[in-house]
gemmi code that builds the backbone of each chain (N, CA, C; Angstrom):
import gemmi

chains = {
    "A": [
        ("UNK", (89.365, 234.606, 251.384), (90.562, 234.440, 250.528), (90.273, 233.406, 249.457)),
        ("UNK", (90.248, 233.650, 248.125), (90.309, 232.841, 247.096), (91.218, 231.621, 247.230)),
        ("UNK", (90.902, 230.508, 246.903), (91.708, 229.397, 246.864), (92.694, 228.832, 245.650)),
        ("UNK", (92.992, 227.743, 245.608), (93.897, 227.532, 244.583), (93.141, 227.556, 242.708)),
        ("UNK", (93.164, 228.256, 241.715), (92.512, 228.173, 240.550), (93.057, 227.732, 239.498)),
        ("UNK", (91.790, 226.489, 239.391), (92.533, 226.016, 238.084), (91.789, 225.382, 237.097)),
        ("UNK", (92.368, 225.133, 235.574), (91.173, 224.949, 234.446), (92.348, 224.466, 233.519)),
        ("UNK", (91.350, 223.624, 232.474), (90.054, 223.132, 232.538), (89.814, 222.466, 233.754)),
        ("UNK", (88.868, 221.988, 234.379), (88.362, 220.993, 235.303), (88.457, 219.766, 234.529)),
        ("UNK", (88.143, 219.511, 233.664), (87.954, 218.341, 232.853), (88.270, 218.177, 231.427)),
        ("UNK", (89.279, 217.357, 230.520), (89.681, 217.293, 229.530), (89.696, 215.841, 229.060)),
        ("UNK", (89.119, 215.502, 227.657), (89.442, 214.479, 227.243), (90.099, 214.548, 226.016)),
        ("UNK", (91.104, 213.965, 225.766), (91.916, 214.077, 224.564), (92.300, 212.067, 223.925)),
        ("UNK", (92.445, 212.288, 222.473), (93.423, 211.202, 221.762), (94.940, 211.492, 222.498)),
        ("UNK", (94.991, 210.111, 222.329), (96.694, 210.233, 222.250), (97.518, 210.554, 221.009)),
        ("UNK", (98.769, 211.139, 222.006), (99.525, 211.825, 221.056), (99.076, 213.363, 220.453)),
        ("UNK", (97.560, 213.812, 221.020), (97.292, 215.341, 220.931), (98.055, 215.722, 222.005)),
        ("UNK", (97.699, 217.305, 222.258), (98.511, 218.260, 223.278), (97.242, 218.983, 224.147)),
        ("UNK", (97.661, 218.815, 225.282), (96.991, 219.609, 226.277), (97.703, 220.522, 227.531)),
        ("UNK", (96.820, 221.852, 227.558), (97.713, 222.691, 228.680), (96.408, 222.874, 229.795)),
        ("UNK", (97.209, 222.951, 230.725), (96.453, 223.190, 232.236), (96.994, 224.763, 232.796)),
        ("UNK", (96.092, 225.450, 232.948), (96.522, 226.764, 233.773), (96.321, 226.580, 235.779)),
        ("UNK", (97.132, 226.876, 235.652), (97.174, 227.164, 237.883), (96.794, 228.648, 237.672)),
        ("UNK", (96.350, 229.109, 238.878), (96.447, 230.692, 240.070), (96.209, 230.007, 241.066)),
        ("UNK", (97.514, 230.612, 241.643), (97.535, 229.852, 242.973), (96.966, 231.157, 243.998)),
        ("UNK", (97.356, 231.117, 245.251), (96.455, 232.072, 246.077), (97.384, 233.062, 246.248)),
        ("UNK", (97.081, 234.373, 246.238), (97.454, 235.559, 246.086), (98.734, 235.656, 246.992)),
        ("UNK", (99.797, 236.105, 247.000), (100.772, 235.932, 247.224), (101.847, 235.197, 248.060)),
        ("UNK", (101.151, 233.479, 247.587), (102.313, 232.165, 247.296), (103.041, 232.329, 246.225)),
        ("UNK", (104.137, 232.180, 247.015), (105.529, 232.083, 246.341), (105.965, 230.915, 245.674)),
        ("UNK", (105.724, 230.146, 246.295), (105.733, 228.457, 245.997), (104.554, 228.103, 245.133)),
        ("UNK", (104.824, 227.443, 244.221), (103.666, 226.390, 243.420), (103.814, 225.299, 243.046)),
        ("UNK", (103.177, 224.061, 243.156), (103.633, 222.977, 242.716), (102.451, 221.995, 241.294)),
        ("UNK", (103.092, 221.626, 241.147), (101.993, 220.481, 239.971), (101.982, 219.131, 240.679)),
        ("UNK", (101.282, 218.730, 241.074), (101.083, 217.234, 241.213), (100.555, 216.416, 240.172)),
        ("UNK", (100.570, 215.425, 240.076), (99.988, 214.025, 239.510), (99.146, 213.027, 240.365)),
        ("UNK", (97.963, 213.068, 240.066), (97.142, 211.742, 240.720), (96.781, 210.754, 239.485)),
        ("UNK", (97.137, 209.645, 239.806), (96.777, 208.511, 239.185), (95.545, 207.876, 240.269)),
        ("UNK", (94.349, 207.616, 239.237), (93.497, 207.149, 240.377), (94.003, 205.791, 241.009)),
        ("UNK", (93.812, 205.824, 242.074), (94.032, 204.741, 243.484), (95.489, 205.081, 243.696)),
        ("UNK", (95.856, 206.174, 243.208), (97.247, 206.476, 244.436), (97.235, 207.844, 244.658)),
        ("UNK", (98.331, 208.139, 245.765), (98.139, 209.351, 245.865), (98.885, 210.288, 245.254)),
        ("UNK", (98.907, 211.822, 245.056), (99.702, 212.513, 244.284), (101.010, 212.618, 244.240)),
        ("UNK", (102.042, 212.563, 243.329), (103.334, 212.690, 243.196), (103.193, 213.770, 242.490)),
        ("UNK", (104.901, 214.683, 242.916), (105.605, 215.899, 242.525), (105.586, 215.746, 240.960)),
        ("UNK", (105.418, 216.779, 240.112), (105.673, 216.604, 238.920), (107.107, 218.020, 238.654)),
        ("UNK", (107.092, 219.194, 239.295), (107.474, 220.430, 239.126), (107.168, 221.325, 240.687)),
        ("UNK", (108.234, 221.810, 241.168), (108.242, 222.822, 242.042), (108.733, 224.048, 241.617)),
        ("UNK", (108.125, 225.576, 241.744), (108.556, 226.641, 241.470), (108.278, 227.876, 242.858)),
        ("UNK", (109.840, 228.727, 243.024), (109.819, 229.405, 243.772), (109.893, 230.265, 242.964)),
        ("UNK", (108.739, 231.300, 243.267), (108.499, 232.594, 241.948), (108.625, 231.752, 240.484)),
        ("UNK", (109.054, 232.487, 239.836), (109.449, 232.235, 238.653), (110.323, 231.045, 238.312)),
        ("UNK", (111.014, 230.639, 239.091), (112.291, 229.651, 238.812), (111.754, 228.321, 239.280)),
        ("UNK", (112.323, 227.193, 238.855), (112.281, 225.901, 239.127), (112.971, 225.381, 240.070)),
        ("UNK", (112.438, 224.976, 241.189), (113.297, 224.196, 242.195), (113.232, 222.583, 242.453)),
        ("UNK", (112.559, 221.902, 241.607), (112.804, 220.561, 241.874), (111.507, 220.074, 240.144)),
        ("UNK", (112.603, 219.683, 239.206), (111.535, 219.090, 238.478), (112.225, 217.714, 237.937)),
        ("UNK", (112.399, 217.090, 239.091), (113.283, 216.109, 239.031), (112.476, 214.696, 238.139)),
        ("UNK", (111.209, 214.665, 239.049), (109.840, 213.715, 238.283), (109.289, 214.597, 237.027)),
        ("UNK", (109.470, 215.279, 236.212), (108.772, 215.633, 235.385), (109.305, 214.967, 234.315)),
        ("UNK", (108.627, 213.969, 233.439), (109.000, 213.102, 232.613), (109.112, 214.460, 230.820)),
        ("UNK", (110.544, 215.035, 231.115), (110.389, 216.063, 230.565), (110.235, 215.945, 228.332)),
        ("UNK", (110.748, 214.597, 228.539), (110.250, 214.499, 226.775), (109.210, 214.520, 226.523)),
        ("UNK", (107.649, 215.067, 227.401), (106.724, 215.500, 227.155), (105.978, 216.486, 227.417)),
        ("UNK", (106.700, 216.592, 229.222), (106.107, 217.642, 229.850), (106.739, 218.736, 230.077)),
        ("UNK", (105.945, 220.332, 230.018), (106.748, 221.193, 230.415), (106.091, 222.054, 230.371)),
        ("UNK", (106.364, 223.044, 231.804), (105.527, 223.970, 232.725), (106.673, 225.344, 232.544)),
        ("UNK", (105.962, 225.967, 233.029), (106.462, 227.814, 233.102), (105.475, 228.327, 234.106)),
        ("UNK", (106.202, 229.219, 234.944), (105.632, 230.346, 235.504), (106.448, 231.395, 235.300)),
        ("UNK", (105.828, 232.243, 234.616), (107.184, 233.414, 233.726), (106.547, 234.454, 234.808)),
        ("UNK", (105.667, 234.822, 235.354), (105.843, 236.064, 235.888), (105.704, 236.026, 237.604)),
        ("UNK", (106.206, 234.532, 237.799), (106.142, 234.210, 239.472), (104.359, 234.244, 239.609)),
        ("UNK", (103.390, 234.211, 238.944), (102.292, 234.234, 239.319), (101.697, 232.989, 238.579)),
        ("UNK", (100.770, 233.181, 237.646), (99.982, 231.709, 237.382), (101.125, 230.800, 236.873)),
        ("UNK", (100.622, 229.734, 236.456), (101.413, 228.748, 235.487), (100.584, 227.918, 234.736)),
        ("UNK", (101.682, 227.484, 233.895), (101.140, 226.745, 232.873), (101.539, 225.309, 232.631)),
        ("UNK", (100.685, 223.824, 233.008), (101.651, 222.682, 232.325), (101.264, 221.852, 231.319)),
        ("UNK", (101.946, 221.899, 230.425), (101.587, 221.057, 229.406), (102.012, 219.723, 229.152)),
        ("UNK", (101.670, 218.909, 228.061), (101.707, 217.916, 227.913), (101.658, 217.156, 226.364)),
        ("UNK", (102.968, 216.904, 225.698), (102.339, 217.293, 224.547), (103.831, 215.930, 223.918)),
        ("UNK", (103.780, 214.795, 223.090), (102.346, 214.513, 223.071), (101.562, 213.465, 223.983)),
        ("UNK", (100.521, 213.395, 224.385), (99.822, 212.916, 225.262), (99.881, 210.820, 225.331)),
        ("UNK", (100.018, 210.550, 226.497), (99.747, 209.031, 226.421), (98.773, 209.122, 226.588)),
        ("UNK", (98.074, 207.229, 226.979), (97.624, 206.706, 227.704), (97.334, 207.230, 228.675)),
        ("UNK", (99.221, 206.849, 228.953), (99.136, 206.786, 231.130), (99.563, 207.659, 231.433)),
        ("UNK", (99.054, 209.072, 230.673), (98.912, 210.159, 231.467), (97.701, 210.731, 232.042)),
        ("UNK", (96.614, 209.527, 231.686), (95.293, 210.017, 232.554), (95.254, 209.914, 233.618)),
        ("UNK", (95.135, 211.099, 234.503), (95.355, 211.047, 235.863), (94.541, 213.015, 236.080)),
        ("UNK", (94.863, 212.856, 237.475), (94.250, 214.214, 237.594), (95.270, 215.595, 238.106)),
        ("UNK", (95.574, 216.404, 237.732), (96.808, 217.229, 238.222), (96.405, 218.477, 238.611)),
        ("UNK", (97.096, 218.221, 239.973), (96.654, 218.922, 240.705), (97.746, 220.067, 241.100)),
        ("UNK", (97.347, 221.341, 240.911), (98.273, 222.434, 241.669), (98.253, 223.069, 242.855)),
        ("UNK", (98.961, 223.376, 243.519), (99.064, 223.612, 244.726), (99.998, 224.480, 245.216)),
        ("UNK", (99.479, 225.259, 246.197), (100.802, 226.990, 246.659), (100.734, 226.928, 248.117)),
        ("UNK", (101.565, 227.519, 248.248), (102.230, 227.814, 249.333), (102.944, 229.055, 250.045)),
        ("UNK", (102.865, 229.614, 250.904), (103.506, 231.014, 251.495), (104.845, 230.697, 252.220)),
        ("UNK", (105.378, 231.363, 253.087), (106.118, 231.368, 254.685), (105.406, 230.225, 254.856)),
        ("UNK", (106.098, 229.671, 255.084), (105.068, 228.278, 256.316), (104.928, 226.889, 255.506)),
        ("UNK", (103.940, 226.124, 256.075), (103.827, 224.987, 256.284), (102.517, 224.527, 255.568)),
        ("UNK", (101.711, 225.281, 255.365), (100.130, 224.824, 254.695), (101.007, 225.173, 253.447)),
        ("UNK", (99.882, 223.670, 252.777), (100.256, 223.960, 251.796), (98.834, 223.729, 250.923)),
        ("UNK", (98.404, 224.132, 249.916), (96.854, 224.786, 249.650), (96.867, 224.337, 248.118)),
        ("UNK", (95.496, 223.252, 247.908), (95.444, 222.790, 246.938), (94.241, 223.252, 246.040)),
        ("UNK", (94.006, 223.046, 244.514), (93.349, 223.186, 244.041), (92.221, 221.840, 243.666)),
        ("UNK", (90.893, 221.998, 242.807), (89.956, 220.802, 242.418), (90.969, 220.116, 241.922)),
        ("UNK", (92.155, 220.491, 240.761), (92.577, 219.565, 239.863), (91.752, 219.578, 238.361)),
        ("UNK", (92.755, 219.308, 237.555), (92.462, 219.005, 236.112), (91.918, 217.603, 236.101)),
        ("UNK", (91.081, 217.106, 235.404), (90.893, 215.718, 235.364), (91.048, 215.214, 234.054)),
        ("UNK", (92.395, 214.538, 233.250), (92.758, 214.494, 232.330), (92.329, 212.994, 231.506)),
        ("UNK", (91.589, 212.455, 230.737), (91.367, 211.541, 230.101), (92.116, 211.136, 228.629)),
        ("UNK", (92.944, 210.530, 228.553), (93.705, 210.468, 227.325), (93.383, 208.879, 226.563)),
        ("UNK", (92.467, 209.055, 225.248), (91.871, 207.615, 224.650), (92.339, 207.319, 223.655)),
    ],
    "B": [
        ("UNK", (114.781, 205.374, 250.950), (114.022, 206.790, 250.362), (112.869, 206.450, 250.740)),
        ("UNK", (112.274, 207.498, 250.450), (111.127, 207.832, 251.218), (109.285, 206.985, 251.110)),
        ("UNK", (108.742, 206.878, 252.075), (107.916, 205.638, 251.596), (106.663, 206.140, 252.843)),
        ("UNK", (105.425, 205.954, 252.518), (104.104, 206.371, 253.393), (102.825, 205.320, 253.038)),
        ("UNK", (102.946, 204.445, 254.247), (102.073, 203.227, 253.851), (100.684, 203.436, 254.410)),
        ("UNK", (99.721, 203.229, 253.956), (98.436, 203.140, 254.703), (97.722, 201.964, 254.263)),
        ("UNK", (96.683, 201.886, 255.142), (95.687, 200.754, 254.833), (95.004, 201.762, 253.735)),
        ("UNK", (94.063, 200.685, 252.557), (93.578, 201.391, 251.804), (91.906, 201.189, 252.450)),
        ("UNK", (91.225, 200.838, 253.392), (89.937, 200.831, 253.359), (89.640, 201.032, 254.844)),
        ("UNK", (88.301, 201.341, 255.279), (88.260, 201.788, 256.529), (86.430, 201.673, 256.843)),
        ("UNK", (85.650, 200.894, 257.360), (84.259, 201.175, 257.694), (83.981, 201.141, 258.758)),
        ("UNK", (83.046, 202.334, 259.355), (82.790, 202.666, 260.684), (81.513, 202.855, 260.279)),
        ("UNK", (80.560, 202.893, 261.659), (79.246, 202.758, 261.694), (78.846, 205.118, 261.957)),
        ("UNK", (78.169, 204.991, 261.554), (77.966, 206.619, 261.990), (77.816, 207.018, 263.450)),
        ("UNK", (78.302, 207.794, 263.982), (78.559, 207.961, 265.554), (79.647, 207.491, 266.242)),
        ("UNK", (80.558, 206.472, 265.344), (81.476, 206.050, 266.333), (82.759, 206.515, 265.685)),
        ("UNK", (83.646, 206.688, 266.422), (85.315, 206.796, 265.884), (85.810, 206.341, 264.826)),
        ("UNK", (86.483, 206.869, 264.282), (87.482, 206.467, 262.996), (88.926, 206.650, 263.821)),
        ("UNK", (89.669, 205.795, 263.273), (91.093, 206.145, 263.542), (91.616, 205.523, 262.144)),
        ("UNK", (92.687, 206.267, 261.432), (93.098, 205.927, 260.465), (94.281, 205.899, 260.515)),
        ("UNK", (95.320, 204.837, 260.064), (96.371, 204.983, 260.497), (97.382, 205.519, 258.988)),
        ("UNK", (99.090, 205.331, 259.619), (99.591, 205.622, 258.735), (101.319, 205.310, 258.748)),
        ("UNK", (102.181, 205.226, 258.680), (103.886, 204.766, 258.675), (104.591, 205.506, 257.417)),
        ("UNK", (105.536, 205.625, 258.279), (106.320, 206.420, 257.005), (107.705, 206.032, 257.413)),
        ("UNK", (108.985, 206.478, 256.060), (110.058, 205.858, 256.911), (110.905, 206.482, 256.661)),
        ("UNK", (110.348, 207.819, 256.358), (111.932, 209.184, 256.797), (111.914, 210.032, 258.111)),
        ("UNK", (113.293, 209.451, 258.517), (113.412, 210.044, 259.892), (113.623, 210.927, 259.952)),
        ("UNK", (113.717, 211.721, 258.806), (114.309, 213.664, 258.570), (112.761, 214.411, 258.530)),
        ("UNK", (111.306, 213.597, 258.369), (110.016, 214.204, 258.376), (110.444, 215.497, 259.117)),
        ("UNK", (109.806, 216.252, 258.866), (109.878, 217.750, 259.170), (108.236, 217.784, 259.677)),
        ("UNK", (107.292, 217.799, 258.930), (106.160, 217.846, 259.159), (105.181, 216.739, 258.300)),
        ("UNK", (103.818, 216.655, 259.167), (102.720, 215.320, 258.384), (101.636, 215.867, 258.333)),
        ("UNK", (101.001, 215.647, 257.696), (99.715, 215.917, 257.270), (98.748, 215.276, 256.628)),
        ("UNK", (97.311, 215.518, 256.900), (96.585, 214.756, 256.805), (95.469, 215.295, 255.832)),
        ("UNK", (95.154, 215.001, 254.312), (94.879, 215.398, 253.506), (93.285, 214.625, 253.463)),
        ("UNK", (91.578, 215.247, 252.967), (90.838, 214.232, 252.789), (90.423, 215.053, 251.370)),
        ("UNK", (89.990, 213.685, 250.253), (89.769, 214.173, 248.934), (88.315, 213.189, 249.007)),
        ("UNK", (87.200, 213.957, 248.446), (85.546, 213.824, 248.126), (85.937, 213.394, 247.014)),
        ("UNK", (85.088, 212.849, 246.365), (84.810, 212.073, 244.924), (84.908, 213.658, 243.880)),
        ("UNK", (85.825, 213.382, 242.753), (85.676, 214.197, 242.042), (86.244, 216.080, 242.702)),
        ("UNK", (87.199, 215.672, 243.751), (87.429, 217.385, 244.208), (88.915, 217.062, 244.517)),
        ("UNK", (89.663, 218.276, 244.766), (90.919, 218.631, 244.996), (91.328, 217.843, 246.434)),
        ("UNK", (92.135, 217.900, 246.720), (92.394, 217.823, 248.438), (92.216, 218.927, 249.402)),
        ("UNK", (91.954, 218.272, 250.625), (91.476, 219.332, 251.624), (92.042, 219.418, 252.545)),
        ("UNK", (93.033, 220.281, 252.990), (93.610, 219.704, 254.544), (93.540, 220.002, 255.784)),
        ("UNK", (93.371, 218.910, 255.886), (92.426, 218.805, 257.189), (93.238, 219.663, 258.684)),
        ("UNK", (94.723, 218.780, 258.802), (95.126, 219.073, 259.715), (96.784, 218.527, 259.540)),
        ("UNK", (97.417, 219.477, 260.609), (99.532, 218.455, 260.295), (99.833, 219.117, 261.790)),
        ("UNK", (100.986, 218.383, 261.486), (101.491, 218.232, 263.295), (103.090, 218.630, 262.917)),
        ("UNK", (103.783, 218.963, 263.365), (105.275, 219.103, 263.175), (105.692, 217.944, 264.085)),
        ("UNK", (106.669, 217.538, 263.561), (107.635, 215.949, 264.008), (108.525, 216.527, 265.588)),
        ("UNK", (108.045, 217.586, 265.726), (108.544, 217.127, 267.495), (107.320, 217.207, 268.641)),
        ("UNK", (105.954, 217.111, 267.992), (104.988, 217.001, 268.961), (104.431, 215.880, 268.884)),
        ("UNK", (103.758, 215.298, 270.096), (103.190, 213.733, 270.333), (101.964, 214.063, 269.685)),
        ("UNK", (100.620, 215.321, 269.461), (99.710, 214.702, 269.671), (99.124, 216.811, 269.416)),
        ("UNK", (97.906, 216.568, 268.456), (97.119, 218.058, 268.110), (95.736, 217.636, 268.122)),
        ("UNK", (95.237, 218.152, 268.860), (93.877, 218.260, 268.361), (93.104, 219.474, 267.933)),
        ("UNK", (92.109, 219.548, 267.509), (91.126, 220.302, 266.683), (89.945, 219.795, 266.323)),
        ("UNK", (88.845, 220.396, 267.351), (87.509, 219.888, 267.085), (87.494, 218.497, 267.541)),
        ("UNK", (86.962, 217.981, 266.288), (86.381, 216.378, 266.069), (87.690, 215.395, 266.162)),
        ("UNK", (88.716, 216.242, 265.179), (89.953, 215.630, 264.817), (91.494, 215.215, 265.718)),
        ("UNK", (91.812, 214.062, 265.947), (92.885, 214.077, 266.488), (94.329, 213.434, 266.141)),
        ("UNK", (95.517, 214.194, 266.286), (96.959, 213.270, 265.215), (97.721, 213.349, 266.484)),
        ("UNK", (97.961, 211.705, 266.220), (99.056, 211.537, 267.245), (99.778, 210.844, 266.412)),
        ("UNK", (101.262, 211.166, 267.241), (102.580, 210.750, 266.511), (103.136, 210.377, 267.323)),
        ("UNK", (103.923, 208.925, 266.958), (104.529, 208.224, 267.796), (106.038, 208.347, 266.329)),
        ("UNK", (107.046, 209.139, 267.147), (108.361, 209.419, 266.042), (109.293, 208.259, 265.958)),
        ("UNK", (109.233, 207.564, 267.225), (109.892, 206.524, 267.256), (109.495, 205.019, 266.754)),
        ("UNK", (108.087, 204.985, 266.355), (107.892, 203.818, 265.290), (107.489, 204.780, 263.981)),
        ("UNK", (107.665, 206.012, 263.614), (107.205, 205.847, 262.261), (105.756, 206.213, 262.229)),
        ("UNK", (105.085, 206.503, 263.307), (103.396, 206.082, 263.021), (102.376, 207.415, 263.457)),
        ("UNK", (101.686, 207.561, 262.313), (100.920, 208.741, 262.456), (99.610, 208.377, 262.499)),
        ("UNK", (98.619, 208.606, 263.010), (97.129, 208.380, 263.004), (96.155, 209.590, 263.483)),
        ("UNK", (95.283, 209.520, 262.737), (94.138, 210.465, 262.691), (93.014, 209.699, 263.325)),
        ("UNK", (92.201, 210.319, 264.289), (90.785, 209.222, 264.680), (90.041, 210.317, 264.700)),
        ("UNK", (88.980, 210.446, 263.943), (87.865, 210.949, 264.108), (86.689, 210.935, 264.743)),
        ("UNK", (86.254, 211.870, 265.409), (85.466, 211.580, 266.511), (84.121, 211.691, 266.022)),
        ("UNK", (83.224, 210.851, 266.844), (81.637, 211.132, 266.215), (81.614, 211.824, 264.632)),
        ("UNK", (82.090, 210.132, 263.760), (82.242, 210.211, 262.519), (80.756, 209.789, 261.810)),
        ("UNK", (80.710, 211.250, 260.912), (79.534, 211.565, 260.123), (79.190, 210.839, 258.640)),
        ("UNK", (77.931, 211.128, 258.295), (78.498, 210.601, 256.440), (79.120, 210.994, 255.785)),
        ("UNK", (78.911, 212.527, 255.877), (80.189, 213.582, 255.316), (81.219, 213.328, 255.379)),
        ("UNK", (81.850, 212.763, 256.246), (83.023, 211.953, 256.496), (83.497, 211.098, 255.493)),
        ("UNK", (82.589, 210.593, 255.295), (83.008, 209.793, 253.980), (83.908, 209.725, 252.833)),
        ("UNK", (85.127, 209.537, 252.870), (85.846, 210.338, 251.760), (87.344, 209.210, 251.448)),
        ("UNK", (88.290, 209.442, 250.681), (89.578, 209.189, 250.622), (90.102, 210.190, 251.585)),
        ("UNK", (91.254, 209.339, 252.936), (92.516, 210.267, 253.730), (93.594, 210.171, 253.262)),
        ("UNK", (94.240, 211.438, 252.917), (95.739, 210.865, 252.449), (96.475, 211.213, 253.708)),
        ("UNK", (97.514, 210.803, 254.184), (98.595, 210.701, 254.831), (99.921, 211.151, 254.124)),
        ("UNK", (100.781, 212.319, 254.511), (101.814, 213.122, 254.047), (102.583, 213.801, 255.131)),
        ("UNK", (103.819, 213.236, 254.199), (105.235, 213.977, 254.827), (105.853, 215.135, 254.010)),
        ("UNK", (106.604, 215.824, 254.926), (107.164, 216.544, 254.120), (108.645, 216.570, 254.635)),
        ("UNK", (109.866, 215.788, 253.886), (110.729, 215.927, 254.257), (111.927, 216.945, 254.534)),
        ("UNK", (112.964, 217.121, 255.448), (113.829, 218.247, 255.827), (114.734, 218.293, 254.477)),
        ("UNK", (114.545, 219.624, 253.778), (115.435, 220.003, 252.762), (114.352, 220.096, 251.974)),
        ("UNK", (113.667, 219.275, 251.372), (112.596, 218.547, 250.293), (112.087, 220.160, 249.673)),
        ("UNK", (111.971, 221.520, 250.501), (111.543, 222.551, 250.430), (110.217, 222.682, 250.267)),
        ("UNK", (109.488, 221.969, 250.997), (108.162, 221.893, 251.182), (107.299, 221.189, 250.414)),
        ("UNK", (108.397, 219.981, 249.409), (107.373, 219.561, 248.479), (106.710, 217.458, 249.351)),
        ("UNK", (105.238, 217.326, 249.109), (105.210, 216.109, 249.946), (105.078, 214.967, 249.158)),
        ("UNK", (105.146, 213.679, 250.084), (105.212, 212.658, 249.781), (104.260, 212.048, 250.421)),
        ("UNK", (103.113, 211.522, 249.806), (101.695, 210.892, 250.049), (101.794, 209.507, 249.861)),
        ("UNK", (100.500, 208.672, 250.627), (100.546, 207.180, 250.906), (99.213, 207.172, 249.536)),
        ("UNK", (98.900, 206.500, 249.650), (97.998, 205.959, 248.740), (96.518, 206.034, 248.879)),
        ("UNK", (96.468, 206.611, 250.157), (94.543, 206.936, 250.573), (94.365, 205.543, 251.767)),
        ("UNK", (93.286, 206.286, 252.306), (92.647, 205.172, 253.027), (91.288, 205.880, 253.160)),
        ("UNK", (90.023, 204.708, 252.170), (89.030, 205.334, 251.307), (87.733, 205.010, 253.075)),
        ("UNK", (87.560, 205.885, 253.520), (86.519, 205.774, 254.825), (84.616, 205.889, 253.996)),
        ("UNK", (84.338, 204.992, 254.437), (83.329, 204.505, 254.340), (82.172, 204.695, 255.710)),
        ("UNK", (81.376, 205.722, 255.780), (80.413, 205.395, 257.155), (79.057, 205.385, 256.863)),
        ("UNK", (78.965, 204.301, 257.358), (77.736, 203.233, 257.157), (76.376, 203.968, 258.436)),
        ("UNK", (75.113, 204.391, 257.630), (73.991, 205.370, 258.739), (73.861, 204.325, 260.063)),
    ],
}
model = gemmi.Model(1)
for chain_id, residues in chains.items():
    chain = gemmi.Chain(chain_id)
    for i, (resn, *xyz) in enumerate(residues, 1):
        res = gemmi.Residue()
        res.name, res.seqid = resn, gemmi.SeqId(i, " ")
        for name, pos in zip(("N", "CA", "C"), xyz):
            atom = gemmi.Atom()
            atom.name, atom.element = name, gemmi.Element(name[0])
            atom.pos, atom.b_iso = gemmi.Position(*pos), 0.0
            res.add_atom(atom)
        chain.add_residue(res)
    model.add_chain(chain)
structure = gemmi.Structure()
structure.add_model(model)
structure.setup_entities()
């Protein structure tokens, strides 16, 4: 079974440019999430989606950020325009029925 | 609200046990889990326990839960170099709809 897919692996950008991250999560998770890693902590929620719809994007600091999954399958989050202290690594992650919940490498985002 | 403390550092000699600990302080936990991330990769998970069992094992790996202080720990048995990694420690709270709440790592170090 294919695992969680996602790209770029690695991005460095100026601040105040725009960058998008694509997810595929694993073949039919319903659930997807975006995380945030800041190095030396661990990941926080950025966006939860059941299918298509949004169920918790309570942390998504939305005067910059903003994700879609329009056809309940991949997604997209962007970031636009970019800080600083948004270098961190973001990570997506799916989920079925149940309790595992199944992560990807992560984007590794550098913003200078 | 919700909170998952760990030690951040951990060195064991190769061959002997790891136990890594962990506290959290929602009493609605539904389920925990125990996440390990390699330099430069996604998270991996290892293993989770649901909040009405004391104690899972698998293989090398063992989680015991004590519900009534809060306290989750992983000890690894005849711990390798491979071993070597950041553990995250995660809850997932009742309602939350499966989204988690991670401690900060506890970065294991095993020394040949």
């Amino acid at each position: 079974e294919a695992g969680v897919a996602q790209s770029p692996r690695y991005k460095i950008i100026e601040k105040r440019q725009s960058v998008a991250f694509w997810c595929n999560p694993i073949s039919g998770h319903a659930t997807l999430y975006w995380y945030q890693q800041i190095l030396g902590q661990g990941p926080k929620l950025l966006i939860q989606f059941q299918n298509n719809g949004v169920v918790d994007d309570s942390q998504l600091p939305k005067d910059r950020f903003s994700a879609e999954r329009l056809k309940g399958v991949d997604s997209t989050l962007k970031i636009q325009p970019a800080k600083l202290e948004d270098s961190a690594v973001y990570l997506c992650a799916s989920r079925t029925v149940g309790n595992t919940i199944y992560f990807g490498e992560g984007s590794w985002l550098t913003v200078v | 609200g919700e909170d998952v403390e760990q030690s951040l550092f951990l060195s064991v000699r190769e061959g002997d046990s790891s136990v890594i600990n962990c506290t959290y302080t929602d009493s609605s936990s539904t389920y925990l889990y125990w996440y390990k991330q390699e330099p430069g990769a996604g998270l991996q998970l290892l293993t989770y326990i649901f909040s009405n069992m004391d104690m899972k094992q698998d293989q090398r790996l063992t989680v015991l839960l004590n519900k009534k202080d809060k306290h989750l720990s992983l000890r690894i048995a005849d711990t390798q170099t491979g071993d070597s990694a950041i553990y995250f420690c995660a809850e997932s709270i009742r309602g939350s709809q499966g989204n988690l709440i991670f401690g900060k790592g506890t970065k294991l170090s095993v020394k040949p």
